[in-house]
N, C-alpha and C positions, 0 to 999 in steps of 0.2 A: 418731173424732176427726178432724175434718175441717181439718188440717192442710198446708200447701202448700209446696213448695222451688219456686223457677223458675230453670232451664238459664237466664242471660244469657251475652252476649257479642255481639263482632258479628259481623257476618257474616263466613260461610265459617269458623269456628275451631276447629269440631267439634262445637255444640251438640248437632244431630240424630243425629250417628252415634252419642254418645253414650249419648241418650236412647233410640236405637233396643235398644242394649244394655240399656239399664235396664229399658224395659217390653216387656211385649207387644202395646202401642200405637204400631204403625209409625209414626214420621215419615220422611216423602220428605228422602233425601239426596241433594242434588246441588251438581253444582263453579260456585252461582252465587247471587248475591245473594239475598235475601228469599224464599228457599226455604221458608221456615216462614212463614205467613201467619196464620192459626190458630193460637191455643196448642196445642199437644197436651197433654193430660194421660195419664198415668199410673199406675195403682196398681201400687204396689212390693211385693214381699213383702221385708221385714228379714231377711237372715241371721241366725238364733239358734241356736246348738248347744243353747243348753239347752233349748229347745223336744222338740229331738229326742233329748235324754238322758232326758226326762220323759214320752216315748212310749214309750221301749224300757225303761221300768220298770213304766210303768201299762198300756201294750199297748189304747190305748182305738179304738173305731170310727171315730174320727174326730183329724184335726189341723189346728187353725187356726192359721199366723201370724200376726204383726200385720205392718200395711201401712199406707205413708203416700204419698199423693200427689205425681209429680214433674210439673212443668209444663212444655214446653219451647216458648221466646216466641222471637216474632220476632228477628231481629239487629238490632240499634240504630247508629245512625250519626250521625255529627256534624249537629247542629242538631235532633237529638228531642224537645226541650225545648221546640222553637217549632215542633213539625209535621212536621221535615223525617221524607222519607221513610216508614216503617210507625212514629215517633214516637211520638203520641201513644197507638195501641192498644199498642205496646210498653209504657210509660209505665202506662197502665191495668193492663194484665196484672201487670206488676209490684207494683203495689198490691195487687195480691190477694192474692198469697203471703206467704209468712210468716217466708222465709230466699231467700238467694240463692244458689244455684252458679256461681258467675262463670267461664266458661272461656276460657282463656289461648292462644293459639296457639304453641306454645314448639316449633315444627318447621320446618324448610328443605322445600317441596317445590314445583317449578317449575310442574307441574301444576294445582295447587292456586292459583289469584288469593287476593290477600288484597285488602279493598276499598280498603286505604291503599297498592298494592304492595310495601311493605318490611314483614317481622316485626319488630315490634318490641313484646313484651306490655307492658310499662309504659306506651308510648304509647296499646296498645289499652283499659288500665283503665282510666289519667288521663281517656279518652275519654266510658268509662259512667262514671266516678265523676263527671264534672262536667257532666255530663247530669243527672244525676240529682240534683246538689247545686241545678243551676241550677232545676230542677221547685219543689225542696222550699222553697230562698228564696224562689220567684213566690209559693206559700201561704203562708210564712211573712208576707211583705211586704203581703198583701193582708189576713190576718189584725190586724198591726200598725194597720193603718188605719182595722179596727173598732172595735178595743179602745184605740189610746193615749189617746183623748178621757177617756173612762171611770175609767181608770189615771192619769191626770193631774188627775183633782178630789180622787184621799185616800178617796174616797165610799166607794168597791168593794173589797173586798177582793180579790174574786175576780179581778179585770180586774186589780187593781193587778199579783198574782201571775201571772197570765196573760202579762203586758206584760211583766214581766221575763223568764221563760221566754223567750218571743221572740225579745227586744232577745239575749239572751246566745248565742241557736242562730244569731242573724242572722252578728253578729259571727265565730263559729265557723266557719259555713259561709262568710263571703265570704275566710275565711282560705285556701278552699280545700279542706277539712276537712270528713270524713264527720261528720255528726251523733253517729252508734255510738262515734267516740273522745271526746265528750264528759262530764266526770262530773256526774252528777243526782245530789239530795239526792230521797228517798224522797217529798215533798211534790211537788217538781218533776217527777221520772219520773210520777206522777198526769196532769199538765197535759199534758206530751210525747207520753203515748199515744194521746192525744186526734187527735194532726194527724195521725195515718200517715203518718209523714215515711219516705220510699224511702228513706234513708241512716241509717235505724236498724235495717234490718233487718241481722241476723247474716249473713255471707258467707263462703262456702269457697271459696279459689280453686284451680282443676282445671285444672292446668298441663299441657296436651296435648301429651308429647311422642312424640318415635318409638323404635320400637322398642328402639333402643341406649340412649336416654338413660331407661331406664323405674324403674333400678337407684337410679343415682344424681346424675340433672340431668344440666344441660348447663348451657351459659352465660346461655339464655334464664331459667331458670329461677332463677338465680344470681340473676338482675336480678332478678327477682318477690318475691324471698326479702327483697332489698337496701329494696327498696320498699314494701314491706308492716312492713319490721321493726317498726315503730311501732302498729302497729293490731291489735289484739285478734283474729286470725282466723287460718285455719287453713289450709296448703296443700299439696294432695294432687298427685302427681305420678301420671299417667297417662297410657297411650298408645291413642285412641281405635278405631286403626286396629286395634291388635293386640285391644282386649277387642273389635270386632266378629265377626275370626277367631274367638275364642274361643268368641263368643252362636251360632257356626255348627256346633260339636263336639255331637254330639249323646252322644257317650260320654265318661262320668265319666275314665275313663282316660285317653282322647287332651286331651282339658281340662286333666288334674293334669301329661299329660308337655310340652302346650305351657308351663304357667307355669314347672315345672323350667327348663325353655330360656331361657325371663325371667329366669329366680333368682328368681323372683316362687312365697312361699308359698299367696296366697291371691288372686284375678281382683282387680283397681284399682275394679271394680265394684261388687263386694261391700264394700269399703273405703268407696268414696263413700257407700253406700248406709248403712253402720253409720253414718260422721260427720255425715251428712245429719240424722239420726235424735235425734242427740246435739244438732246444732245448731240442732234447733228445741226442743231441751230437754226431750226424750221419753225416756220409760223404762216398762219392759215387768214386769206382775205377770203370773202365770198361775191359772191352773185348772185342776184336774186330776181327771179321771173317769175311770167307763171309757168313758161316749158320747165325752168330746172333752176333751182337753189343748189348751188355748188360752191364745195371749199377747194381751194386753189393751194398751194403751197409752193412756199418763197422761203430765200435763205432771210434769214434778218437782217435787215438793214439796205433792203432793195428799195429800187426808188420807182414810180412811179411805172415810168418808160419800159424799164427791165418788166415791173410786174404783168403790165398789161401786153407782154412778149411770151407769156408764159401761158398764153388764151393762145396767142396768132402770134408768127412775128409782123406780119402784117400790122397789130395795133402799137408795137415798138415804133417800126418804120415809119407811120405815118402820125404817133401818137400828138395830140392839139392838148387834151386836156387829162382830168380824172376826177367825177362826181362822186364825193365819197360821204358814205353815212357811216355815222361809229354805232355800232353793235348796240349799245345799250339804248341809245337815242331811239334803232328803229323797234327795239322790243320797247319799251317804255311808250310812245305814240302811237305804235299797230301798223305801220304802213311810211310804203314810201313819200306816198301822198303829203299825207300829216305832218312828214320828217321837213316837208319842203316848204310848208306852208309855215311850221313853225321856227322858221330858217336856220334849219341844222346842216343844212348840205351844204358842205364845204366845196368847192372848186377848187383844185390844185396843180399845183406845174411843174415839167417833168425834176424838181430837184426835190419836190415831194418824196417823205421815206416811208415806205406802207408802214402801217400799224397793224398789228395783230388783232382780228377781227373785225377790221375794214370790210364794209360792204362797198361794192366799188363799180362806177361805170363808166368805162370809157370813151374819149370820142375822139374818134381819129379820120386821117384822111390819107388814102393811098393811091 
C-alpha cells in the first residue's frame, strides 16, 4: 500500500535528524539552510507487539511487519508559493504524500540558526500553513475561471456543484483557514478530492523539544497547543536530539535505561511512527503460518474482498469467503486449532469490514 507521510517544516527545526531516526535512509544533517534537497524517502517498519505475540505462539520461518513510507522534504520559506527559494519542489513533494508531519522547533539552542533568528513555533506554522493555503487558492481561483461560465447558465449540473464547492473553499481559505477544518457534505467531499488541495491533508504536529521538556512541554509548546486548539489534529511532543542518542544504542538495555532517564516508557519514535500510521487511516490484519506471520495493512473500513486483494488480486477476483480469528481470541487459546474447536472462527462474506487485528484466511477460487 503505497501510502506517504512528509517531515515539513522549515528549515533547520529538526526535519532530518529526525527522519534520520525513523529510517535507515540517511538524510545529511547539518546546522544550515536547505540541507535536504531531495526528498528522501523511507520505509518504516510499524511497531506491533502483536505481530511478535503471534510468532512466539506460531514459531513460523519467517516474520513480516508492515511498513509505510516516511518522506523527508525540503524546508520551506516565506514566498514558496511564488517560487521563493526550494518552493515550488517543496510544494510538489508535498503533493505527493498523503499526511503531513509538521515539525515545530520548540527548543533554545544558540548553536543552532533558525532562518527567522527568533523561535517562535506559531510563527513558524502560520508560515507553512499560509504557503500552502496561498498554493491551494491559486488552483482554486484558476479552477473558478473555467467553471463559473458553465455554473452560471443552470445548464450543468455538474459545474453548477463544482462552482459552489469552490466559491465556499475560496471564502474559507482567504479566512486564513486550512481547508481540513472545513465541513463537506458526502456529495461535496466527491468534488473536493478531485483538487488535491495541500491543506486537506491530515497533520501531526512534532513539537521538537530538548531533553528536559520531553515529559511535559515547555512554553513553546504550550503555544502550539493554544493554536492548534481549533483544528482537528494531533501533537506529539519529542526531543529530536535525544531519539538520535537513542538510534545510536545498539543494546536493548542501554536503550530501555536511557528512556528510564526520560520517564519516557517507550522511544517518541516509535510513538510518531504508530500515530503516523493512524493518520493516514491504516490498520493492520495478519496471517499466520508456520512459513510467516505477517501484518498486512488496509485503509479502514476495507471490506473483505478488497482486503484479501491486498495479498493477490487473484484472491479479490476469485474471493468465496474469509476465516477470520480476532486477535485476542487466538493469544487467549494458543492456536489456531483451539480458536476452532472452541468456535471462535467466524466465516464472513465479501460485505465483511476488516477489523484491526483480524487474523484472516482466505478462500478463493480463480
Amino acid at each position: 500500500m503505497s501510502l506517504k507521510a512528509g517531515i515539513v517544516g522549515l528549515p533547520n527545526v529538526g526535519k532530518s535528524t529526525l527522519f534520520n531516526c525513523l529510517s535507515n535512509a540517511k538524510a545529511q544533517s547539518a546546522n544550515f539552510p536547505f540541507c535536504t534537497i531531495e526528498p528522501n524517502v523511507g520505509v518504516i517498519t510499524v511497531p506491533d507487539e502483536r505481530i511478535n505475540k503471534l510468532a512466539e505462539i506460531v514459531e513460523p520461518n519467517k516474520i513480516q511487519p508492515t511498513t509505510i513510507d516516511i518522506v523527508d522534504i525540503a524546508g520551506l520559506v516565506k514566498g514558496a508559493s511564488k517560487g521563493e527559494g526550494l518552493g515550488n519542489k517543496f510544494l510538489g513533494n508535498i503533493r505527493e504524500t498523503d499526511a503531513i508531519i509538521h515539525v515545530l522547533r520548540c527548543f533554545d539552542d544558540d548553536n543552532i540558526t533558525h532562518v527567522d533568528t527568533t523561535i517562535d513555533p506559531v510563527r513558524d506554522k502560520e508560515i507553512i500553513d499560509y504557503e500552502l493555503q496561498l498554493k491551494d487558492l491559486e488552483g482554486i481561483e484558476s479552477r473558478i475561471s473555467k467553471v463559473e461560465k458553465k455554473a452560471k447558465s443552470n445548464k450543468d449540473k455538474d459545474a453548477i456543484r463544482e462552482y459552489n464547492v469552490l466559491v465556499k473553499l475560496k471564502e474559507h481559505i482567504e479566512q486564513g483557514k486550512s481547508a481540513r477544518s472545513l465541513e463537506f457534505s458526502k456529495e461535496e467531499m466527491e468534488v473536493v478530492r478531485l483538487f488535491q488541495l495541500l491543506t486537506m491533508k491530515p497533520v501531526l504536529y512534532a513539537c521538537n523539544v530538548d531533553e528536559a521538556s520531553v515529559i511535559s512541554g515547555n512554553a513553546y509548546v504550550d503555544a502550539v497547543k493554544e493554536a492548534t486548539k481549533d483544528e482537528e489534529s494531533e501533537i506529539l511532543i519529542i526531543s529530536a536530539k535525544a531519539e538520535s542518542e537513542i538510534a545510536e544504542l545498539d543494546d536493548a538495555q542501554e536503550r530501555e535505561m536511557f528512556l528510564e532517564d526520560l520517564g519516557l516508557k517507550q522511544s517518541g519514535v516509535t510513538v510518531l511512527i504508530q500515530k503516523t500510521y493512524s493518520l493516514l487511516n491504516l490498520e493492520t490484519y495478519f496471517t499466520a503460518g508456520k512459513v510467516e506471520v505477517r501484518a498486512w495493512t488496509y485503509k479502514k473500513g476495507t471490506k473483505a474482498p478488497q482486503a484479501a486483494g491486498i495479498i493477490h488480486t487473484d484472491f479479490e477476483k476469485g474471493f468465496i469467503r474469509a476465516e477470520v480469528i480476532k486477535y485476542k481470541d487466538y493469544v487467549e487459546l494458543g492456536s489456531e486449532a483451539a480458536v476452532k474447536e472452541a468456535g471462535k472462527m467466524a466465516v464472513e462474506g465479501k460485505e465483511y469490514i476488516v477489523q484491526d487485528g483480524d487474523i484472516m484466511h482466505f478462500r478463493f477460487n480463480v
